[in-house]
N, C-alpha and C positions, 0 to 999 in steps of 0.2 A: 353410566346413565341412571340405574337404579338406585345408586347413592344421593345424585343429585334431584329423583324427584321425590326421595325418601325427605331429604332437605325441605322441600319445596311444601309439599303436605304438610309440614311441621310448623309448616311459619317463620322457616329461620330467612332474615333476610340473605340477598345476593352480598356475598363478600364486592366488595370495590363499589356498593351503591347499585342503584334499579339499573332495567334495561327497561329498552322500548322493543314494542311486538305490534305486529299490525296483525288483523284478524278478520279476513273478509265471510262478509255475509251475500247468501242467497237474497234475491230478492222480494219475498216470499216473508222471513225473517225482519230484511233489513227496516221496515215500516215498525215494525215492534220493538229494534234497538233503538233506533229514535224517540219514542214516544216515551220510552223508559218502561216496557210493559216486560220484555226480555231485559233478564241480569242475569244471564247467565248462557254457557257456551257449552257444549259437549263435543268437543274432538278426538281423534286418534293421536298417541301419542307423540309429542314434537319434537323434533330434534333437538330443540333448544327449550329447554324446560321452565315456563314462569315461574316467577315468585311472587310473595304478596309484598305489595309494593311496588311492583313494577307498571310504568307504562302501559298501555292500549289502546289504541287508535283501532276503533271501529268503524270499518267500510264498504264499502260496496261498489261494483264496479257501475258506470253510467251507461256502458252499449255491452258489448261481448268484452266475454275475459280476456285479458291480454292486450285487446287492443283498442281498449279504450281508458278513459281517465278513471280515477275514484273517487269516490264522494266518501268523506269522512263522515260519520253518522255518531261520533261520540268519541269523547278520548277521555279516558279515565284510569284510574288506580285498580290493579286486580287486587281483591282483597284476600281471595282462598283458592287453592286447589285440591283437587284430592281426585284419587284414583276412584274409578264408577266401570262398571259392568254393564251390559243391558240384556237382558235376552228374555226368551220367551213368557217367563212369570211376573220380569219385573225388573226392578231398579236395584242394585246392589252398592252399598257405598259403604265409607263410613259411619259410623253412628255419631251425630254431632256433639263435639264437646259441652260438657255438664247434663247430656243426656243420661237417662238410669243406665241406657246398655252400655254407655263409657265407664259409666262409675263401675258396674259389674264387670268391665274385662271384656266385654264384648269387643268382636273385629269386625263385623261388619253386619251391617243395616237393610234390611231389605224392606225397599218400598212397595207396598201393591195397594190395592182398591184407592180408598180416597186421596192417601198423601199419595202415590203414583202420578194419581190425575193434576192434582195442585205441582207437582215438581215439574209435570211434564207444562202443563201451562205457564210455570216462571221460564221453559225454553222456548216456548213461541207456539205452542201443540196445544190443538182444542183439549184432550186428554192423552191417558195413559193410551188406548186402543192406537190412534195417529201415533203416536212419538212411537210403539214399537213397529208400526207397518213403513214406518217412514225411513227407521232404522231401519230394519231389516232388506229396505228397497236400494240403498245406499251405503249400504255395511257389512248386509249381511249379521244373524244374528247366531252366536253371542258376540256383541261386540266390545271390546275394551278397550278406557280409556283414558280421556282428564277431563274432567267438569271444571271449568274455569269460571268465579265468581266475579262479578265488578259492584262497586261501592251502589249501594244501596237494595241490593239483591235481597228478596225477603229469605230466602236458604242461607244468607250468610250468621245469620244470629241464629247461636245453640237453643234449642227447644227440648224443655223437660218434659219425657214421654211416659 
């Protein structure tokens, strides 16, 4: 499994072509994947590991889970994954390609004060303060993860810092 999300983070595609993943959203969220306001997913790691390239069907259920129908809210190309952390101080990721801390050798990126709040807002989170009490309500913090990007996600293009 470590192999294939080392794969995954890398950008190499899926050997034999994409897959499809379906990715249900809370309620709460789902009005923000529709609108195209969220591009972006933060979950626990998957059994089955995306790649960029693959399928996504975003949706949401229409009554109670399980026993009711889904509503597809978007179906698109994931463009990036990568491994993200969260806990108490902040956002832990990698440093985005052609940033100064990639070109230095840096391994990872900690977000706090404003780009926290900007990162937590492309997840559907008024700020940084919500995304970690929200976390921490439904996770438990520190929690670690995969931050899943879909096409047009403003965190998907590398930023020189």
């Amino acid at each position: 499994m470590i192999t294939e999300l080392r794969e995954a983070c890398a950008g190499l595609a899926r050997p034999g072509g994409s897959a499809n993943f379906v990715r249900m959203f809370k309620p709460r969220f789902a009005k923000l994947v529709k609108s195209g306001d969220k591009t972006q997913t933060i979950r626990p790691l998957p059994k089955r590991i995306p790649r960029r390239g693959d399928t996504m069907s975003l949706r949401m259920w229409t009554g109670k889970p399980y026993r009711s129908k889904q509503r597809v809210l978007l179906e698109t190309k994931l463009d990036r994954i990568e491994v993200i952390r969260i806990d108490e101080k902040g956002i832990i990721k990698p440093p985005g390609e052609g940033s100064i801390l990639a070109v230095m050798g840096e391994k990872l990126c900690v977000l706090e004060g404003v780009n926290a709040d900007r990162y937590a807002q492309a997840d559907g989170f008024k700020d940084w303060n919500e995304m970690r009490e929200w976390f921490k309500a439904e996770h438990g913090l520190p929690f670690d993860g995969v931050a899943l990007y879909w096409q047009n996600s403003q965190f998907n293009q590398p930023k020189l810092h």
